[in-house]
N, C-alpha and C positions, 0 to 999 in steps of 0.2 A: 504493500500500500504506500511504503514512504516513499519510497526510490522510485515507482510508476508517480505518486503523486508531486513530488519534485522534476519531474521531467512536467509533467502539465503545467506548473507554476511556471516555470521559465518560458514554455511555450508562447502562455498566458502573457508573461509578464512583456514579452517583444512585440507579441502583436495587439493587445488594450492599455496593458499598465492593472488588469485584473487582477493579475498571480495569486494574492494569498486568499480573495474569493475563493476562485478558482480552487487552489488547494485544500483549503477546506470541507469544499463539497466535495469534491473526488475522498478523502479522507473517509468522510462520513457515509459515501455511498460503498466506499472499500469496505469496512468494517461491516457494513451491513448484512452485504454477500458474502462473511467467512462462515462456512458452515458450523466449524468445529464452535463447541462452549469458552465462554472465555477464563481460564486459570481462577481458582479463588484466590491460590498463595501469591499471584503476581497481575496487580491491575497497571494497566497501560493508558496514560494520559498521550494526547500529541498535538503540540502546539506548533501553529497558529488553529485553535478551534477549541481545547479542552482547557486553558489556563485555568479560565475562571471558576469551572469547576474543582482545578485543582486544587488550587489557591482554597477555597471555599471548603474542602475537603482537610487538608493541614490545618486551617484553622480550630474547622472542628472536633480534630484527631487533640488537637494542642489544649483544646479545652477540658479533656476527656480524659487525659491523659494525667498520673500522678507522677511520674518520671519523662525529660524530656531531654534529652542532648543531640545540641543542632551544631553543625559545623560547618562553618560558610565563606565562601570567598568575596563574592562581592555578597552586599545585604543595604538593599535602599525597600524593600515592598511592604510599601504603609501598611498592610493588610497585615502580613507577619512580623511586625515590630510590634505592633497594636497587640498583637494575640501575648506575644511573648511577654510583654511589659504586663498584661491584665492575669500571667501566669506566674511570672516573679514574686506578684503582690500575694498571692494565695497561699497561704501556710499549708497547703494541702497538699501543695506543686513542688517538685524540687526540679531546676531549671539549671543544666549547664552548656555554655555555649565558647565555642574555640574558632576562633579566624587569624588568619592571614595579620604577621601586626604591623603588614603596611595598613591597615585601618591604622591602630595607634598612634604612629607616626604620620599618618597625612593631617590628624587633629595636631599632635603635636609638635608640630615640626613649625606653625604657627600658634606656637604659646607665646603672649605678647608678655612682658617681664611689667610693662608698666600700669597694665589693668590688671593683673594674673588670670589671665583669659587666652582661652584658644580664640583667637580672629580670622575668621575663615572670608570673612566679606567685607570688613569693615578698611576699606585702604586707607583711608584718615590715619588709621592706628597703627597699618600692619602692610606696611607699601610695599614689602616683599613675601606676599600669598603667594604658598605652595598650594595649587589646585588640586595634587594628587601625590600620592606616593605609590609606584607601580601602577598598577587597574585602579587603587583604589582614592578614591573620594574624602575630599575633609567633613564630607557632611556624614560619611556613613559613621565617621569615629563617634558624633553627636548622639547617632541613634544606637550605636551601643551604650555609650553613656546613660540612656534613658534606660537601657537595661541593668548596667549596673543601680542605678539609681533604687530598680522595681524591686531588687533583691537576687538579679540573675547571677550566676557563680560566672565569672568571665575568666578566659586565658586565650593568650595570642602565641603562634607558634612562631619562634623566630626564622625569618627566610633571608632569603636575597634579589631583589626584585632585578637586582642589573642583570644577572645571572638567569631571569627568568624560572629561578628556584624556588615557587609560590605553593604557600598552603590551598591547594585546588580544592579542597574535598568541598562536597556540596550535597546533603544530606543531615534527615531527622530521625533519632531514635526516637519510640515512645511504648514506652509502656503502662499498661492499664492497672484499675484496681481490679478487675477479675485474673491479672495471672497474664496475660497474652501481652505480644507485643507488635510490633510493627516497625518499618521502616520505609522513609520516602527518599527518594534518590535519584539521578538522572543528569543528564546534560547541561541544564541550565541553571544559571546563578539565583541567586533570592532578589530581584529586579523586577518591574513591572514589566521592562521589556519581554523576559523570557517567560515571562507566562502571559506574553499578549501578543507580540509578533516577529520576537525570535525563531528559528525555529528551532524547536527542542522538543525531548520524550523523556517523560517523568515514568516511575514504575513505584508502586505502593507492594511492596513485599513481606512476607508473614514464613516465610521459610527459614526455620528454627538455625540451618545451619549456615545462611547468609546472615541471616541478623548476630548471629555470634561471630564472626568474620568484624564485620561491622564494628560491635563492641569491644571487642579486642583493639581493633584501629584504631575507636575512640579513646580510650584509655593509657595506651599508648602515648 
């Protein structure tokens, strides 16, 4: 379905400017016609078409969930900052999250000495803004900071961004109060892009000997 439906996207794309129409629907007409049932241990999102389901999906998993550790590389999607911050606060949640600490350093790499503030936009104060450090953003340091704030356990793994030596991983553990657990995982970053019209394939997995794989790497 992906490989057929990315050849129609481009088709699309040369001759309307259609393309992620176009792929879309091919997508959803592809799935339609697969005879076989689809896996319970492994569900498959595919964007551009399933984002917001997916998105809408973690949320709910996040809410659900009494253990959560997310490991992310880039992290700007209002949706799951929101989730994560209203999961921090909850004495009921225990919340750990690891990224990339070009996050850290893109907040503070513009620490201004004279306000004691990160100044990410303010040029009056801070005439030499660092916009990024590697991929990542001075704004995305802000929105972990909203997670340390909520009570989220935070650590940054140390990389090398010249080197292109980056903490990639892009995936959520969770586990439930009935005993089960889950994990969400895939190609794209925690962005509104990649669950709106990046393209990318998300998978919700429940197979005991992936998820221990997984938690191994996390702990790690």
């Amino acid at each position: 379905c992906i490989i057929t439906g990315m050849d129609e996207f481009s088709k699309s794309t040369r001759a309307n400017g259609r393309g992620l129409d176009i792929f879309v629907d091919y997508i959803k007409t592809c799935k339609k016609n697969i005879k076989a049932k689809e896996e319970s241990d492994i569900q498959v999102s595919i964007v551009p078409g399933d984002g917001k389901l997916a998105m809408g999906k973690i949320v709910d998993r996040i809410k659900e969930a009494k253990n959560i550790s997310i490991a992310v590389h880039r992290f700007t999607h209002p949706q799951l900052v929101n989730a994560l911050v209203k999961a921090g606060r909850n004495k009921k949640q225990n919340v750990r999250f690891v990224s990339d600490d070009d996050i850290y350093w893109a907040g503070m790499s513009n620490f201004e000495e004279s306000t004691g503030r990160v100044e990410c936009f303010n040029r009056s104060v801070n005439r030499n803004i660092v916009s990024r450090v590697g991929a990542n953003m001075c704004t995305e340091y802000f929105k972990v900071q909203k997670l340390k704030n909520a009570g989220v356990k935070i650590k940054y793994m140390e990389t090398n961004q010249n080197l292109f030596l980056l903490h990639h991983n892009k995936y959520i553990l969770f586990e439930f109060e009935d005993g089960h657990k889950g994990l969400h995982c895939g190609a794209g970053n925690f962005t509104k892009a990649a669950f709106s019209k990046n393209f990318e394939n998300y998978y919700y997995i429940t197979i005991p000997e992936v998820l221990a794989v997984f938690e191994k790497q996390y702990d790690y």
